[in-house]
VOPAGU-2260 file (C-alpha; in pm, 1 decimal, decimal comma):
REM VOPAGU-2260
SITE   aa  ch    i         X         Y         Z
SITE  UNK   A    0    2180,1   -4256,8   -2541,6
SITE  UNK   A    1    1830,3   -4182,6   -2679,1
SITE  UNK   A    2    1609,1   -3823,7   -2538,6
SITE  UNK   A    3    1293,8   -3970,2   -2370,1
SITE  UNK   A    4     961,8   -3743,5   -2174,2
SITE  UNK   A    5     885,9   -3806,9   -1854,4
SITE  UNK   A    6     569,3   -3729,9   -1636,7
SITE  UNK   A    7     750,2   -3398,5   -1546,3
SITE  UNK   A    8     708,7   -3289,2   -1922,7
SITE  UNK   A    9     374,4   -3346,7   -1993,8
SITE  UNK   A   10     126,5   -3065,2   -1852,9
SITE  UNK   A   11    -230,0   -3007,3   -1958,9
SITE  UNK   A   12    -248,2   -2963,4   -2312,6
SITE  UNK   A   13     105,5   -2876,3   -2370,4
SITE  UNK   A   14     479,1   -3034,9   -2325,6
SITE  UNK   A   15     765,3   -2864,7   -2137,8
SITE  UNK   A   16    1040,3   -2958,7   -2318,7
SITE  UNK   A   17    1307,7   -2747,8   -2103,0
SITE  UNK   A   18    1444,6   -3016,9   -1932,5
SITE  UNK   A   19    1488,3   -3306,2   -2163,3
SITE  UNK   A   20    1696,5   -3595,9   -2057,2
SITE  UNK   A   21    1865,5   -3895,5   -2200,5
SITE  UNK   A   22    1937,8   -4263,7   -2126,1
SITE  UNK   A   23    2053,8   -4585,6   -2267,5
SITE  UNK   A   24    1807,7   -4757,2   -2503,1
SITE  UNK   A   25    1831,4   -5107,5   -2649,0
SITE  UNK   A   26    1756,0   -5114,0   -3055,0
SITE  UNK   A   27    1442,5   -5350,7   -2938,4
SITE  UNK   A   28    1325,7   -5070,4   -2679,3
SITE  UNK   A   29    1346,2   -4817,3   -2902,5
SITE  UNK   A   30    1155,9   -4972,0   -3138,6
SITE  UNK   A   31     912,2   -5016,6   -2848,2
SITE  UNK   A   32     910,2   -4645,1   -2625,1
SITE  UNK   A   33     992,2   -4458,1   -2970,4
SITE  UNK   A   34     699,0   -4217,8   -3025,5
SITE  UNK   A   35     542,2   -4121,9   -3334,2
SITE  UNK   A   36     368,7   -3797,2   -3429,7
SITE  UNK   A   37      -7,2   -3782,8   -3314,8
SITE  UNK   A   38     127,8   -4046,1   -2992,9
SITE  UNK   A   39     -86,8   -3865,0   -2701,5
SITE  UNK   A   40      79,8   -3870,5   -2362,2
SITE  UNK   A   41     -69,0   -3946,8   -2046,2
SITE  UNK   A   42      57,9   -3927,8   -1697,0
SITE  UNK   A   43      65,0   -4209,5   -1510,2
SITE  UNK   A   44     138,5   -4136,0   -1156,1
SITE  UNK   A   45     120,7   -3828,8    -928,2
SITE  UNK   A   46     111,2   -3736,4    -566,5
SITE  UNK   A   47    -189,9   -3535,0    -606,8
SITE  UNK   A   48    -469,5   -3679,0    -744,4
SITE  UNK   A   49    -559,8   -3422,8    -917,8
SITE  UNK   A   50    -245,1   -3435,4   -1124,5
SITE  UNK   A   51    -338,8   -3771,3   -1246,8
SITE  UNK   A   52    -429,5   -3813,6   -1640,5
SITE  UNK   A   53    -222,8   -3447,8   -1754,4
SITE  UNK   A   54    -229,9   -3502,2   -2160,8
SITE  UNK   A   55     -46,0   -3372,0   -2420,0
SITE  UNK   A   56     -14,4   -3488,4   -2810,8
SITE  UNK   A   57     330,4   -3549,3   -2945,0
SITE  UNK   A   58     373,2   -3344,0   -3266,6
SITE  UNK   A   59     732,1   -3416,3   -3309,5
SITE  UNK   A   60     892,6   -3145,5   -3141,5
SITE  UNK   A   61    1234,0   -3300,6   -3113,1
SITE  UNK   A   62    1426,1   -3431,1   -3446,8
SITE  UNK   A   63    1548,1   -3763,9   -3397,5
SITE  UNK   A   64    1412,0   -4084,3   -3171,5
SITE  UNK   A   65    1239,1   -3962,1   -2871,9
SITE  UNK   A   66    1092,7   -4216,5   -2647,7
SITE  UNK   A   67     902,5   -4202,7   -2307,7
SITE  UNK   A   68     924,8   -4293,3   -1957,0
SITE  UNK   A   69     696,7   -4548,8   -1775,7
SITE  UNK   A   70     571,2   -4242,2   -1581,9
SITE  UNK   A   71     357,5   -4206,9   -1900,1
SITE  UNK   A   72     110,5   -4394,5   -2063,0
SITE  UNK   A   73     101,4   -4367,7   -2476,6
SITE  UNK   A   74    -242,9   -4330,0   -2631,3
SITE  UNK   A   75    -162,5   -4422,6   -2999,8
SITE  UNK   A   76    -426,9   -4345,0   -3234,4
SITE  UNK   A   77    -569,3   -4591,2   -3476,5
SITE  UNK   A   78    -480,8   -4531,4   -3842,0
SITE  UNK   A   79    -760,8   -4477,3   -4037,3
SITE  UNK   A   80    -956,8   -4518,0   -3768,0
SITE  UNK   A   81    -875,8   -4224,4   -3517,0
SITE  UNK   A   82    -706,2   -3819,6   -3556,0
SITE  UNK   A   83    -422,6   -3776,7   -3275,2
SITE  UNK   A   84    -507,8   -3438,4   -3246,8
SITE  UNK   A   85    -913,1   -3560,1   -3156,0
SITE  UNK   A   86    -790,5   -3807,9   -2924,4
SITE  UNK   A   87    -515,2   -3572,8   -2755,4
SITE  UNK   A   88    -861,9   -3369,8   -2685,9
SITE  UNK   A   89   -1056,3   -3646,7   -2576,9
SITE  UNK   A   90    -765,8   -3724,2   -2298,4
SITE  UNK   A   91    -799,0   -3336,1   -2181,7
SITE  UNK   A   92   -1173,4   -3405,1   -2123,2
SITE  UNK   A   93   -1098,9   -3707,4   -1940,1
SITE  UNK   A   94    -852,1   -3503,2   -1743,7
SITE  UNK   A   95   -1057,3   -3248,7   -1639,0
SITE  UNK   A   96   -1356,0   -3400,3   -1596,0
SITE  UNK   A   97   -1217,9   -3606,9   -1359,4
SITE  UNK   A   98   -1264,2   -3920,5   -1544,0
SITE  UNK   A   99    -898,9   -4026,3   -1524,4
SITE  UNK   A  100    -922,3   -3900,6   -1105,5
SITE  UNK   A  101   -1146,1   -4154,1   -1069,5
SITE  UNK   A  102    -957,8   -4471,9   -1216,0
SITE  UNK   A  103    -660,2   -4383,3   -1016,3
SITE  UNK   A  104    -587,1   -4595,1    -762,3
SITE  UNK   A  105    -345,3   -4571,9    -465,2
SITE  UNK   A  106    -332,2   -4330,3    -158,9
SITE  UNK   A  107     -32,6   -4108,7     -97,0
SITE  UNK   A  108     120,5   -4175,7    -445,8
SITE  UNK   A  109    -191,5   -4214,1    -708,6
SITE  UNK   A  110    -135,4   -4431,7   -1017,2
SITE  UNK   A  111    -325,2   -4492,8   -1352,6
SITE  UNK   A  112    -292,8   -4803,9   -1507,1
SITE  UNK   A  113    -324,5   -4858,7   -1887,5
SITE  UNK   A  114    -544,4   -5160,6   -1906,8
SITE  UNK   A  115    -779,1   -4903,9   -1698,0
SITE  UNK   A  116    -776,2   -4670,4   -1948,5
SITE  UNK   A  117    -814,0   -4968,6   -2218,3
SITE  UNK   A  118   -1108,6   -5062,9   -2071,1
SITE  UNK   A  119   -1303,0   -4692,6   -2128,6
SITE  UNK   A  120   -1539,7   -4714,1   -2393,8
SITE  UNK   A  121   -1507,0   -4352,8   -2653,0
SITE  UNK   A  122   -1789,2   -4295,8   -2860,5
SITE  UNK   A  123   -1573,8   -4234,7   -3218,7
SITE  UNK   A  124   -1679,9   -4021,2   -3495,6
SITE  UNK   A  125   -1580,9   -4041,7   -3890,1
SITE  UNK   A  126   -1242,7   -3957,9   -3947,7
SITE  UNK   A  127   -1352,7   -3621,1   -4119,9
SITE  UNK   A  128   -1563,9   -3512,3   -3791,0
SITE  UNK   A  129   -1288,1   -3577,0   -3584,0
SITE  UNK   A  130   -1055,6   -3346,4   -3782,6
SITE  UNK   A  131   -1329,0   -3096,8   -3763,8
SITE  UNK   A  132   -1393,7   -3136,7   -3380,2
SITE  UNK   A  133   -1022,0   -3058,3   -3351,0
SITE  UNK   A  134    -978,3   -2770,1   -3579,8
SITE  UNK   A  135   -1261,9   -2625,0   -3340,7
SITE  UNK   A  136   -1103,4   -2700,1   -3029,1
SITE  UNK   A  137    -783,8   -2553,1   -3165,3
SITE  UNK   A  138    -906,3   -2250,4   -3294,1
SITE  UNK   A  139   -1218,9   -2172,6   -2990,5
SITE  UNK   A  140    -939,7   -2273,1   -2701,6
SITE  UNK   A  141    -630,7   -2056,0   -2819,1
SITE  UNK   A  142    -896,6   -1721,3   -2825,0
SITE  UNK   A  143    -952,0   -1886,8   -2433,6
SITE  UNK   A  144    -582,3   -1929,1   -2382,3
SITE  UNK   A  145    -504,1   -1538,5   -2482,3
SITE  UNK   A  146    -801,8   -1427,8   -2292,7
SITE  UNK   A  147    -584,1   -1622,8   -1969,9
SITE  UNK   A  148    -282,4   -1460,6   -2068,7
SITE  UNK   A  149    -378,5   -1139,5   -2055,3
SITE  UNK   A  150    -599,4   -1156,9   -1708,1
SITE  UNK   A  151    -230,4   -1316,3   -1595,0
SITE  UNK   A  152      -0,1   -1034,8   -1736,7
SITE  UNK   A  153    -295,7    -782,5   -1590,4
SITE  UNK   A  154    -350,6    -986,6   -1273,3
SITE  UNK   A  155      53,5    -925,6   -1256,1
SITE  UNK   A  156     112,4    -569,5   -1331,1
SITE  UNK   A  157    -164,1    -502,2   -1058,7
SITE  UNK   A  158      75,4    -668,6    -777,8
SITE  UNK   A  159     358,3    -503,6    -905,1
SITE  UNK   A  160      78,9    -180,6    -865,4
SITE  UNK   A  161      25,0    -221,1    -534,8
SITE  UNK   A  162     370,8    -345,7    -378,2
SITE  UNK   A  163     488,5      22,0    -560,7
SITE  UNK   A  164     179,1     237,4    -419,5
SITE  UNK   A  165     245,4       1,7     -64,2
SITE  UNK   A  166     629,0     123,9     -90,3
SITE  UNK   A  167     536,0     484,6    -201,6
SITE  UNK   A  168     310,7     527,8     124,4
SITE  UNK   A  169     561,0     402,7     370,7
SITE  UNK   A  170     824,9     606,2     203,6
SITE  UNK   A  171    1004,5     316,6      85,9
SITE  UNK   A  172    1062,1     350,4    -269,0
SITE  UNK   A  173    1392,5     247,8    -440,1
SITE  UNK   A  174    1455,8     600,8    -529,0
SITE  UNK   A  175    1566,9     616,9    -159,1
SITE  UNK   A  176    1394,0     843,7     128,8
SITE  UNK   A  177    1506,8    1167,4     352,4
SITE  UNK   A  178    1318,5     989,2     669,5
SITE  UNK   A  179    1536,1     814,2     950,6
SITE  UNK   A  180    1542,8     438,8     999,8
SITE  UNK   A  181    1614,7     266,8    1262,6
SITE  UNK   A  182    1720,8     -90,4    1344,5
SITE  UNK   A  183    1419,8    -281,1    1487,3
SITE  UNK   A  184    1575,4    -399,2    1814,4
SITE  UNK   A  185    1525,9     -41,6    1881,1
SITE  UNK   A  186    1115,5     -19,4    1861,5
SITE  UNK   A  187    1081,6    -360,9    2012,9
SITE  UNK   A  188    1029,5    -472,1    2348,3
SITE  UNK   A  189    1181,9    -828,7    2256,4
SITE  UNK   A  190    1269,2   -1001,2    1912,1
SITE  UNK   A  191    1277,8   -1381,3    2021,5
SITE  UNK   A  192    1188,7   -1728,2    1852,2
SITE  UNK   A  193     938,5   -2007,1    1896,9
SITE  UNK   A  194     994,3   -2307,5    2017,5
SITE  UNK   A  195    1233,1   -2504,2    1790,1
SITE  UNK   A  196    1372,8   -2814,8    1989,4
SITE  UNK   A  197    1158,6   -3111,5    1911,1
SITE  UNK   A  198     867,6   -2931,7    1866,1
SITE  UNK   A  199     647,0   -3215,5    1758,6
SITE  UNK   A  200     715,4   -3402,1    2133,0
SITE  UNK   A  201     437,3   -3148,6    2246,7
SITE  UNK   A  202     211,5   -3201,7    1984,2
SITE  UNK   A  203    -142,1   -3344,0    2074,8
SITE  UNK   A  204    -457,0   -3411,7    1876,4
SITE  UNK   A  205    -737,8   -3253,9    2112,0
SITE  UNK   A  206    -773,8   -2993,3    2415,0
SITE  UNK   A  207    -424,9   -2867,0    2349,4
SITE  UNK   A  208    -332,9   -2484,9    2271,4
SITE  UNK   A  209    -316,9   -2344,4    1868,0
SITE  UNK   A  210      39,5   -2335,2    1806,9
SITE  UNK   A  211     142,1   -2136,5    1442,0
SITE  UNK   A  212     432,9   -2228,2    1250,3
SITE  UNK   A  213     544,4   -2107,7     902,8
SITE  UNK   A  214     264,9   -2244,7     698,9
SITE  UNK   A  215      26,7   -2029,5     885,5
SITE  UNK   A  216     178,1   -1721,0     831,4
SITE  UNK   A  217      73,8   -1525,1     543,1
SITE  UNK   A  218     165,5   -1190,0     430,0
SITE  UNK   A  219     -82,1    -994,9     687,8
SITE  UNK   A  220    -235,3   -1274,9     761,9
SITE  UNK   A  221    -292,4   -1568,8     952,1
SITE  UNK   A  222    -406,1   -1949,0     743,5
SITE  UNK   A  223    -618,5   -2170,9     980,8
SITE  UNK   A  224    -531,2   -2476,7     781,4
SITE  UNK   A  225    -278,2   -2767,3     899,6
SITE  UNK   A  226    -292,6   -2608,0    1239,1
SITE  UNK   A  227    -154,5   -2815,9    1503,0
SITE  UNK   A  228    -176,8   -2814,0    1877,0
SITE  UNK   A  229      68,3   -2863,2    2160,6
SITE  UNK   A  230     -18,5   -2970,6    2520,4
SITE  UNK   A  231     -51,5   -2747,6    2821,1
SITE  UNK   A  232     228,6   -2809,8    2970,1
SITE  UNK   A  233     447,2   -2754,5    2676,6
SITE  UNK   A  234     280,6   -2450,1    2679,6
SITE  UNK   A  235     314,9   -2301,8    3000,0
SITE  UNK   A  236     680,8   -2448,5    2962,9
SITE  UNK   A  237     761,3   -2233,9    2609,3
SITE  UNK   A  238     665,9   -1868,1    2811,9
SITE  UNK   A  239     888,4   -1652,8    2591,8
SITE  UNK   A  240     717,5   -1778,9    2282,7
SITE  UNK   A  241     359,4   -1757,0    2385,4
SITE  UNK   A  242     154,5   -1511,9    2184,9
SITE  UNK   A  243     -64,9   -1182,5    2247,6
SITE  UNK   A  244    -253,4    -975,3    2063,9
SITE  UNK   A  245     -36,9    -723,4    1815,9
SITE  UNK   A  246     278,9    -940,2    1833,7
SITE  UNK   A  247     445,5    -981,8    1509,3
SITE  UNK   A  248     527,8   -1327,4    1352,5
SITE  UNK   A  249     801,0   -1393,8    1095,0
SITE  UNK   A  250     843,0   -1692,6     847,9
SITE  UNK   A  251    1242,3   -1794,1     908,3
SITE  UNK   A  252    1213,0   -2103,5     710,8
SITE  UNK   A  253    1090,5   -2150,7     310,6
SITE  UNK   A  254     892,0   -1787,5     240,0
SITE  UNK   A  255    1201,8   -1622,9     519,4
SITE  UNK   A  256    1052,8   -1277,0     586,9
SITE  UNK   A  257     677,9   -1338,6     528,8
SITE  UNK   A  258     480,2   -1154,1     859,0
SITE  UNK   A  259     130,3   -1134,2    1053,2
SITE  UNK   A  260      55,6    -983,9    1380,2
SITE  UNK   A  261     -92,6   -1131,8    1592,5
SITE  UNK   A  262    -525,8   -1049,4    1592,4
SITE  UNK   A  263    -726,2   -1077,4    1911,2
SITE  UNK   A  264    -859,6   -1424,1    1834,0
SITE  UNK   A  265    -479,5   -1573,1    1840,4
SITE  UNK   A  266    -370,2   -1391,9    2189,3
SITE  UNK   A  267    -287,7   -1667,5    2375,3
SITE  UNK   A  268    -163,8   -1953,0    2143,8
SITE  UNK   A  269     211,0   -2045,2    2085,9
SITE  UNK   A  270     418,0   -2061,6    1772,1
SITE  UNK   A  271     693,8   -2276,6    1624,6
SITE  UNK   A  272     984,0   -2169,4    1443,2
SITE  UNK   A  273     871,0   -1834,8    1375,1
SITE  UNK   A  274    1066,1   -1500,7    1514,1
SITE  UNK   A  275     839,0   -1326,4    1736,6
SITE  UNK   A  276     866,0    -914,3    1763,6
SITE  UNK   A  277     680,5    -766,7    2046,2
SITE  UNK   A  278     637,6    -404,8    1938,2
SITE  UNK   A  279     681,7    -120,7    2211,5
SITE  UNK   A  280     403,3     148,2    2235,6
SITE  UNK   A  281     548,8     396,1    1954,6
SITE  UNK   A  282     544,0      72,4    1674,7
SITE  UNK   A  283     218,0      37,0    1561,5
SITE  UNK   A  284     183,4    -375,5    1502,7
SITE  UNK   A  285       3,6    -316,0    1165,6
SITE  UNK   A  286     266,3     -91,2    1007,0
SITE  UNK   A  287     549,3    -260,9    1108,5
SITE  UNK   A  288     381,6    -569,8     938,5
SITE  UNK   A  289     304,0    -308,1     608,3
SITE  UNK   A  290     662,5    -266,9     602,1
SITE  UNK   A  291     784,3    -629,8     688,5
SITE  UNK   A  292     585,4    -740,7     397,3
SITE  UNK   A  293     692,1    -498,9     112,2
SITE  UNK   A  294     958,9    -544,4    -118,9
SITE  UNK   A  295    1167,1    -323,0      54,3
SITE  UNK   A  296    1187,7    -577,7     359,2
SITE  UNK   A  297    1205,9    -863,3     139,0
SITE  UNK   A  298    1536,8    -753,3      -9,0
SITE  UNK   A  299    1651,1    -708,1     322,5
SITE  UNK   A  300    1564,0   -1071,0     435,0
SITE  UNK   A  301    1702,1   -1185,2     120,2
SITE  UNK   A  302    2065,4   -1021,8     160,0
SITE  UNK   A  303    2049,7   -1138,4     498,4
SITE  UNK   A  304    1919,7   -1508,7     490,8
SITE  UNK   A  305    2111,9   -1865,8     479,5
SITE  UNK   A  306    2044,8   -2202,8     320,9
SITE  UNK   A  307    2100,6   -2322,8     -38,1
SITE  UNK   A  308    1802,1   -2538,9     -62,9
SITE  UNK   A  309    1570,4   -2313,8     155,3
SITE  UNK   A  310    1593,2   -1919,6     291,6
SITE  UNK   A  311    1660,2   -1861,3     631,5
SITE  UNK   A  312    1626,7   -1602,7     865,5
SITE  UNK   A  313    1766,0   -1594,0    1178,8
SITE  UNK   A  314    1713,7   -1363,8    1497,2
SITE  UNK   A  315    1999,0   -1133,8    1467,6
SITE  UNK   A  316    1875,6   -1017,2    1122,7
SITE  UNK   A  317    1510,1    -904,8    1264,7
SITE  UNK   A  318    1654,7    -724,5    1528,1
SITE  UNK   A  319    1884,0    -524,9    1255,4
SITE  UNK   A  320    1616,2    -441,3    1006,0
SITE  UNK   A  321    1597,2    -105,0     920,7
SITE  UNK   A  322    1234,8      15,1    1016,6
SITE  UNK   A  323    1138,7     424,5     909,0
SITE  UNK   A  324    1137,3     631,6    1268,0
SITE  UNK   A  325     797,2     765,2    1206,5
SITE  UNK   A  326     598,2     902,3    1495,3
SITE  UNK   A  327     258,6     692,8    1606,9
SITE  UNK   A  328      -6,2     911,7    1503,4
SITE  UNK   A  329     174,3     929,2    1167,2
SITE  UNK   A  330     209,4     522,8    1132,2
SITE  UNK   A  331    -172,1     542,8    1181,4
SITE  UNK   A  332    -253,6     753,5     908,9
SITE  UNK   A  333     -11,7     603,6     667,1
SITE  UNK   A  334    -205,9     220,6     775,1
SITE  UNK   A  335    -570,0     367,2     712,2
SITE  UNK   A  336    -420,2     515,6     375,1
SITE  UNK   A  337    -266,1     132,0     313,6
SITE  UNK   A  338    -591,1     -17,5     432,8
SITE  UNK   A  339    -782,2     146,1     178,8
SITE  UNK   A  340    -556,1     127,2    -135,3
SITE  UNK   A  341    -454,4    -282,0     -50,4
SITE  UNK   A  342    -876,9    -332,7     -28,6
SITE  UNK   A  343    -865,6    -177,9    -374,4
SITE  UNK   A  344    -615,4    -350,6    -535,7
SITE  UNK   A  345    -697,4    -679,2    -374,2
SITE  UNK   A  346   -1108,6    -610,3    -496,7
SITE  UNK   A  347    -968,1    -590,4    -866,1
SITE  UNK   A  348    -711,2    -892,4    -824,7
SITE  UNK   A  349   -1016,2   -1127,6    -641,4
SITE  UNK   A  350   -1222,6    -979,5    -974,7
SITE  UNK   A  351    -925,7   -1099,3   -1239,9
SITE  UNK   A  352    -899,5   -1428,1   -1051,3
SITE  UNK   A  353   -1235,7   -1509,2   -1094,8
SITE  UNK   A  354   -1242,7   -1418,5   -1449,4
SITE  UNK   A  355    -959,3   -1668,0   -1526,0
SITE  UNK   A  356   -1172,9   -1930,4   -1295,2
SITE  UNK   A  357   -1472,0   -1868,0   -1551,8
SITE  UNK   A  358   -1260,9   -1875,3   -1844,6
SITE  UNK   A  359   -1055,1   -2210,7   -1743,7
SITE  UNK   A  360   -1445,4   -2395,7   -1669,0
SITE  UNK   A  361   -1550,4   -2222,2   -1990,4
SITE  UNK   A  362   -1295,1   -2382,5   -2157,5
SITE  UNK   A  363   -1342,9   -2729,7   -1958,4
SITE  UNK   A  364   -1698,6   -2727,9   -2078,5
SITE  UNK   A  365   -1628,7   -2649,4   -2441,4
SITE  UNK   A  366   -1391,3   -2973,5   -2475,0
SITE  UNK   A  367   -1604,6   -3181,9   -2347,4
SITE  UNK   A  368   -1890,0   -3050,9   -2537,8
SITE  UNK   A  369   -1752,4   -3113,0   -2828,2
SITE  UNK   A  370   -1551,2   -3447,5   -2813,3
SITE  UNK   A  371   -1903,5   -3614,1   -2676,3
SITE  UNK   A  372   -2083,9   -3488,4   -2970,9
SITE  UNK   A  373   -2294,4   -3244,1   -2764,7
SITE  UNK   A  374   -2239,0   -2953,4   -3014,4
SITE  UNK   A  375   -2233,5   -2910,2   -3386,0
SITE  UNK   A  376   -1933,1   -2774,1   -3448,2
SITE  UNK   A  377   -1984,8   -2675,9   -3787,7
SITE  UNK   A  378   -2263,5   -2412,3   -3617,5
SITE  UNK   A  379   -2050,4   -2362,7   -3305,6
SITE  UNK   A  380   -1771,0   -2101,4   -3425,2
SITE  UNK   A  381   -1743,4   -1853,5   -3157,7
SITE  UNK   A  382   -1867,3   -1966,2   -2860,7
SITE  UNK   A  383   -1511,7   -1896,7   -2703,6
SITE  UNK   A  384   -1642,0   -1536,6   -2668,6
């Protein structure tokens, strides 16, 4: 039994080595799949293409023989000739240029053959400038790397920000709260499901009605991608799950708990698999969404939800949710406080997701700058900043 990598343990730039696992190796294929330090790793296969070509340089992580999967292709450098570490960059500017994209073949299940890779022409430099060109990748992209880290860590102490300031507002904080719930059945004119027998014997590809299902529901929210449409008459025969404007829709399946209501421009369409709450007159739709989507509700759906593989919540768990008895003109005021805090938060997290977009093409740019020659990188220290 011999430890081998897989495609699942090569990312960009770096190996996971959490989840190592071993299988029976002949003397002759060791001798073969065994890798050697400066070996770079290349996957071979992906469902998305833009997985295709994810690099990493084997530095010997793992005492012992280690060999590799046929999910991966092995880059060996040349000795004398070529620096693993320069090559292990050139693959990451392959990668995300799109170079190795574009010598994938295949269609649902993309795959990148070796001899195509053979066949690409590298201009090389000496030895020594190699060795440099690396040293200034590895010095320029870990200041990049730490700049990400800490735009993550900030872009997630700002969620955990707003879900407590979200929670404070509707009086929902852990520390508990002197205002009266109520189960939702209660402020509800119906709690009901969409259609969930053979939904997709209704679907048709034009002049059909919108119909929503769980990947369209965000938190607040509603995702016009993948939406699918379902004839007239499946329509007109699925009454009790046709929408109007300030229902509220709830994921059951995958992201269980998950809610939008329902905006003017959706009144009218149908949904599938979703629980559907039609609020009475003293539930404002938009606050009972504030609180269906806090962490508050999200325990509850969690206590309360089935599966082992994936979360799910059922009817008779909506209609028990404990919702804070707060009267109407109150829930308004506490939704144009949320309105205007969420706007801020979500300004500063759009801001820190965009600086992480700049700083991941900034660091795109800089690898293949420097692996094609196009900077001196004896002049170049510092351009990380």
């Amino acid at each position: 039994m011999v430890r081998y990598l897989r495609a699942a343990n090569v990312k960009d730039g770096e190996l996971d080595l959490n989840d190592v696992m071993s299988m029976n190796f002949t003397p002759d294929e060791q001798r073969t799949f065994a890798l050697r330090r400066g070996d770079v790793l290349v996957t071979e296969g992906s469902g998305s293409l833009a997985s295709v070509g994810a690099s990493a340089v084997w530095h010997g992580e793992i005492d012992g023989t280690v060999c590799f999967q046929n999910t991966l292709l092995r880059m060996r450098p040349r000795s004398g000739v070529t620096d693993g570490r320069f090559l292990g960059w050139w693959a990451r500017s392959a990668f995300g240029s799109g170079l190795f994209a574009s010598l994938a073949t295949g269609a649902n299940i993309y795959h990148l053959s070796a001899e195509r890779v053979r066949s690409l022409r590298i201009d090389i430099p000496p030895l020594e400038e190699q060795r440099r060109i690396a040293d200034f990748l590895d010095a320029e992209t870990a200041q990049i790397d730490s700049l990400l880290r800490l735009r993550a860590n900030m872009s997630t102490l700002l969620l955990l920000k707003r879900e407590r300031v979200v929670e404070q507002i509707l009086g929902l904080s852990r520390a508990g709260s002197s205002q009266d719930f109520v189960p939702l059945k209660y402020l509800a004119k119906e709690i009901t499901v969409g259609i969930v027998v053979t939904p997709a014997a209704w679907y048709v590809d034009a002049d059909g009605i919108p119909a929503l299902r769980g990947v369209n529901i965000g938190p607040g929210r509603i995702v016009k991608d993948d939406l699918v449409q379902i004839s007239r008459e499946g329509h007109a025969l699925h009454r009790k799950s046709q929408l109007r404007e300030g229902d509220l829709v709830v994921v059951r399946t995958g992201q269980a708990g998950v809610t939008a209501a329902i905006p003017a421009e959706f009144a009218g369409t149908n949904c599938i698999d979703l629980v559907v709450v039609r609020p009475v007159d003293a539930l404002n739709s938009r606050y009972a969404e504030y609180v269906l989507n806090s962490d508050y509700a999200k325990r509850h759906v969690a206590e309360y939800s089935v599966g082992s593989i994936q979360s799910h919540f059922n009817v008779g768990a909506m209609k028990l949710m404990p919702i804070p008895r707060v009267p109407l003109a109150e829930q308004e005021r506490r939704v144009r406080l949320l309105d205007e805090a969420v706007e801020r938060f979500d300004g500063l997290s759009a801001r820190l997701l965009r600086q992480e977009e700049l700083l991941i093409e900034r660091r795109q740019a800089l690898i293949t700058a420097a692996v094609t020659g196009q900077i001196d990188v004896t002049t170049a220290r510092g351009v990380a900043g």
